[in-house]
C-alpha positions in Angstrom: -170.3 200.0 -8.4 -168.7 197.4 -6.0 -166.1 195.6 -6.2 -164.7 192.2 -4.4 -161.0 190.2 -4.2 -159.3 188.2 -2.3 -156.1 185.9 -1.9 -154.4 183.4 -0.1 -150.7 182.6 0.2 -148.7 179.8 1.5 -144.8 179.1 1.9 -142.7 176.6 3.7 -138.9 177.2 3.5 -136.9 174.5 4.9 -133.0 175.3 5.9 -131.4 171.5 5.1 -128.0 172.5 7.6 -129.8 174.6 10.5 -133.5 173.1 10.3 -134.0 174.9 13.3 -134.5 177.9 11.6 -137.5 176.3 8.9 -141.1 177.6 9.1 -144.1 178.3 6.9 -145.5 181.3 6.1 -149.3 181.9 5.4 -151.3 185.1 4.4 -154.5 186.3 3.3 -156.3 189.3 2.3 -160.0 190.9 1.4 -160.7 194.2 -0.2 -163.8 195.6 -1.1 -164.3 198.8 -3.3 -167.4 201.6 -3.6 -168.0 203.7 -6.1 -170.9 206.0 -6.6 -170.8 209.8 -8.0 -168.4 211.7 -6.5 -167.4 208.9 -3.9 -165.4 206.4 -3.9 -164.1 204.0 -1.0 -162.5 201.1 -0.2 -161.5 198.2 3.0 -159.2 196.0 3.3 -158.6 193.5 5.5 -155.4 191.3 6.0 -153.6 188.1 8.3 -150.3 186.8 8.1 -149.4 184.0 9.9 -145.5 183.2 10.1 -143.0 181.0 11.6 -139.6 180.4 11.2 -136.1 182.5 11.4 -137.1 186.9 11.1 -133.9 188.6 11.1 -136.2 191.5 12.4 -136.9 189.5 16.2 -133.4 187.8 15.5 -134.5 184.8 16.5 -137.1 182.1 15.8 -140.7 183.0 16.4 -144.2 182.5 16.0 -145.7 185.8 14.4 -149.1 186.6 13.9 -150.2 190.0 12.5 -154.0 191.2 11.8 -154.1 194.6 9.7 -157.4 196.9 8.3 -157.4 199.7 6.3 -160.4 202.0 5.2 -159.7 204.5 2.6 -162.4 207.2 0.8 -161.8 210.0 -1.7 -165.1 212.4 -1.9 -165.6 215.3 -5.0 -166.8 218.2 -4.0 -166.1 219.9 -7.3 -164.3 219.1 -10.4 -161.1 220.9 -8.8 -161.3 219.9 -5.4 -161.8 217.1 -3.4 -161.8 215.7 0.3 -159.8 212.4 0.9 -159.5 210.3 3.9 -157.3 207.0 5.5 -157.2 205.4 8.2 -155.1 202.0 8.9 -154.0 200.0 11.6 -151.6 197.0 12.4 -151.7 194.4 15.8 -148.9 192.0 15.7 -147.7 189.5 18.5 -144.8 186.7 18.2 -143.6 184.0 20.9 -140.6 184.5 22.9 -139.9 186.1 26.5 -137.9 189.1 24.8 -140.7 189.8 22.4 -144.0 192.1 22.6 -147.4 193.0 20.9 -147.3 195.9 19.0 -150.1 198.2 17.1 -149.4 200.7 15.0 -152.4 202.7 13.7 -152.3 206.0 11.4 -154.7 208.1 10.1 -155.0 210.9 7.5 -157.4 213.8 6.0 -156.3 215.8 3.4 -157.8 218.2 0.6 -156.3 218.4 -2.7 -156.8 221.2 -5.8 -156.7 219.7 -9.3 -154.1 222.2 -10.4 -154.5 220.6 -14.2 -155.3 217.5 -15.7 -151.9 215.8 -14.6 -151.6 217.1 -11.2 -153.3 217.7 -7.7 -151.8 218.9 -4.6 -153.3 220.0 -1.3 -152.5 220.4 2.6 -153.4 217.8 5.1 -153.1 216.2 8.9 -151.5 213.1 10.0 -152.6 211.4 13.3 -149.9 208.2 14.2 -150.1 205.8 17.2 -147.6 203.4 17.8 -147.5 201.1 21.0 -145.0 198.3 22.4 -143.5 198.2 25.8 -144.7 202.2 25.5 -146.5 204.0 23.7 -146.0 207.3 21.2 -148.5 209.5 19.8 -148.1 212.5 17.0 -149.6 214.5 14.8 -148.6 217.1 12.1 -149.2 218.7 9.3 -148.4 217.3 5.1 -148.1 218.3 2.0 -149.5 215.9 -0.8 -149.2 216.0 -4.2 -150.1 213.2 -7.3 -149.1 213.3 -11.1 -149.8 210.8 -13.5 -149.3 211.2 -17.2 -151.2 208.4 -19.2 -149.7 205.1 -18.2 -146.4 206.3 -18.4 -145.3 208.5 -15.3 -147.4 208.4 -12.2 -146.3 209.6 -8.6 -147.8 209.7 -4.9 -146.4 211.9 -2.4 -146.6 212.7 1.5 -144.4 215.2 3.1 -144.9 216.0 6.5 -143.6 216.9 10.2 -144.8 215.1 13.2 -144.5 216.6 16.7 -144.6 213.1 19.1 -145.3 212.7 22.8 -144.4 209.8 24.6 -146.7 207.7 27.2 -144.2 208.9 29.9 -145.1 212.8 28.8 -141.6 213.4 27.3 -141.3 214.8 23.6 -138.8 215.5 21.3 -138.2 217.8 18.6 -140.1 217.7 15.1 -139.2 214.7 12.9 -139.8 214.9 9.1 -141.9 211.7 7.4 -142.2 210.7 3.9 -143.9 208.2 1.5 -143.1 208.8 -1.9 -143.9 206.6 -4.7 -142.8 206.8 -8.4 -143.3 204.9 -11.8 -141.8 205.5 -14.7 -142.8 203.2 -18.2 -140.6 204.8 -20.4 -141.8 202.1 -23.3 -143.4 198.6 -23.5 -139.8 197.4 -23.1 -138.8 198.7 -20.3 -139.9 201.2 -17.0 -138.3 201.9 -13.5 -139.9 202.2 -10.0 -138.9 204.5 -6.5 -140.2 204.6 -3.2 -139.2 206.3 -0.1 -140.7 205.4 3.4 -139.4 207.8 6.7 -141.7 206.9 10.1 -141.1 205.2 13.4 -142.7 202.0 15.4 -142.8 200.3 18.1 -139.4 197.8 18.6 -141.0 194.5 19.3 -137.7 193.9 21.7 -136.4 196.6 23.3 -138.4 197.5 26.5 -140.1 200.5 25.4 -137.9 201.4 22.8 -138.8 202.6 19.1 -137.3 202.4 15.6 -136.9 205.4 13.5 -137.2 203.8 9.7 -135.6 205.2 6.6 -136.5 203.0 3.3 -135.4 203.5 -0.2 -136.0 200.9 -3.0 -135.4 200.8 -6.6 -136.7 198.5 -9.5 -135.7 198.1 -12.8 -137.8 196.1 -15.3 -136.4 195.2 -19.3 -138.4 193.2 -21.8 -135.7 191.0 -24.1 -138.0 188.9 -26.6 -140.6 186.8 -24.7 -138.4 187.2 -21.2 -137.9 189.9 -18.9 -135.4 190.9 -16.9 -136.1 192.3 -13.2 -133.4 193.9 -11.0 -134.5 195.8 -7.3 -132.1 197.2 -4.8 -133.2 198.3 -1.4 -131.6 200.3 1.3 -132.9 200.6 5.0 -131.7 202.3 8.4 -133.4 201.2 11.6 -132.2 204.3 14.5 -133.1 203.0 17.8 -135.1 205.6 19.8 -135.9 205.5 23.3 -138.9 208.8 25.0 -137.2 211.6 25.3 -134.2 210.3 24.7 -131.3 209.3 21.6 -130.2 206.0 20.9 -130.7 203.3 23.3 -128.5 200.9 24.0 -129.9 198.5 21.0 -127.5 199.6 17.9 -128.9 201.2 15.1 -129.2 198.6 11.9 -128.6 198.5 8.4 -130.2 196.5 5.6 -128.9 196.5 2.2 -131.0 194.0 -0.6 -130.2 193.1 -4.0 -132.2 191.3 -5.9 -132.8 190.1 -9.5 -134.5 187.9 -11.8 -135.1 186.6 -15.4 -138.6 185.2 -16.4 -140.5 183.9 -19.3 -143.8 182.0 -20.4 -143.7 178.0 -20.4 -146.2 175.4 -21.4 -147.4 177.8 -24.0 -148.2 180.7 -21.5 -149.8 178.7 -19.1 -147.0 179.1 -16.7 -144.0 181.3 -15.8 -140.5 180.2 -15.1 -137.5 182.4 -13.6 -134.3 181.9 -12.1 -133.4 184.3 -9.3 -130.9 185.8 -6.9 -131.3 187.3 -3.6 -129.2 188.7 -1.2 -130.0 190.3 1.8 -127.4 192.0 4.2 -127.4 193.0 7.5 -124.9 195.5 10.1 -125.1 196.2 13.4 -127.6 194.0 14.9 -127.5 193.3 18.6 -126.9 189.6 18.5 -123.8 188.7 15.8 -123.3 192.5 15.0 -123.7 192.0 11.3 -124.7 188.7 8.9 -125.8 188.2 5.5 -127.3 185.6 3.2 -127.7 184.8 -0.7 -130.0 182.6 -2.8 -130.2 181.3 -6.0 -132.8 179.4 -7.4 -135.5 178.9 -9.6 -138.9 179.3 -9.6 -142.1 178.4 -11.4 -145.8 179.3 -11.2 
């Protein structure tokens, strides 16, 4: 069995005080899934053109970024099977204090059905991330999925990474995550987690790297034909330089709130919300810290 989707997506935000800052946004995205027997695959293919203010740069740029990712699950027996990833990410933006980076990651594992609910298994994680320098690692995971019906699923990777730099410097064993969790308690109402821990390339600090810690939370609530959506999202960026601690670029923060309340219009042909936004930010290298909030509303 094969299947085929794509999609396309386009913005423009325009800042009425600072129209310096305005820019568009565009994106679009292929995947294509296998299925046959014990195997199934599937590729994906992505591009994302941007421009405009990114808080990440802080400053206005030009960013283009081209990302693949080919992923296959193979069953060798009803309790065991053999899975496989591999991804990759090129991105380059304008600006003299600004560099391409590529970040490309892949992973084997082999997981035991312990029951119906759950598999687990060990596994190996190649990572290669490149800017003004490059970094290399690999290490060893542990992997494990639940899902219970439609009501409680999680994905988890746990694993160390031992990293060498391009200069031949190391440094001690760093623990990575990615955790996902879903939780529909009832067709009113469910919850979402996810924890990210890795590294990349800094696109402006001469061979520098960013040590990334990610936690985000949703909350969804259905009241009569609306629902209500509320998300919260933490992340650290700790700048890393081969061999080395921090470099001279501070470390960052990046708190997010967000929230919104949505319901069918036009008898269900369409879907209006208001929203609100905020993002935060501390410790940046420009201003030292900045923030922003939005209201609006939206329809679709």
């Amino acid at each position: 069995d094969w299947t085929f989707s794509a999609n396309y997506n386009g913005s423009y935000n325009e800042y009425l005080e600072q129209s310096e800052l305005s820019g568009y946004n565009q994106s679009s995205a292929a995947i294509v899934g296998y299925e046959a027997g014990p195997l199934s695959a599937s590729l994906n293919v992505g591009v994302n053109f941007g421009s405009g203010a990114n808080r990440y740069y802080a400053a206005v740029v030009d960013q283009l970024s081209v990302s693949y990712g080919l992923s296959a699950r193979y069953r060798i027996s009803p309790k065991t099977s053999l899975t496989s990833s591999l991804s990759q990410m090129l991105t380059s933006a304008s600006g003299s204090n600004s560099s391409d980076t590529s970040s490309f990651s892949l992973n084997t594992s082999a997981l035991w059905r312990y029951s119906a609910l759950t598999e687990f298994g060990p596994g190996i994680r190649y990572t290669s991330d490149t800017g003004e320098s490059g970094r290399t690692s690999i290490g060893p995971t542990l992997n494990m999925n639940y899902k219970l019906a439609k009501k409680v699923s999680m994905t988890s990777q746990v694993g160390m990474e031992f990293a060498q730099y391009q200069d031949g410097s190391s440094t001690d064993p760093s623990l990575t995550s990615l955790i996902g969790l879903n939780y529909k308690a009832s067709r009113l109402w469910g919850m979402s987690l996810s924890l990210y821990r890795g590294t990349q390339a800094h696109p402006t600090t001469a061979g520098g790297f960013d040590e990334i810690t990610s936690l985000t939370l949703g909350y969804n609530r259905k009241i009569r034909r609306a629902t209500l959506n509320l998300g919260l999202s933490y992340e650290t960026n700790v700048a890393q330089t081969p061999g080395n601690g921090a470099t001279a670029s501070p470390d960052t923060a990046y708190p997010n709130y967000n929230g919104s309340l949505s319901m069918p219009l036009f008898a269900n042909k369409a879907t209006g919300s208001v929203f609100f936004n905020y993002r935060g930010q501390s410790g940046a290298a420009t201003t030292g810290s900045g923030d922003s909030a939005q209201i609006g509303f939206r329809l679709g």
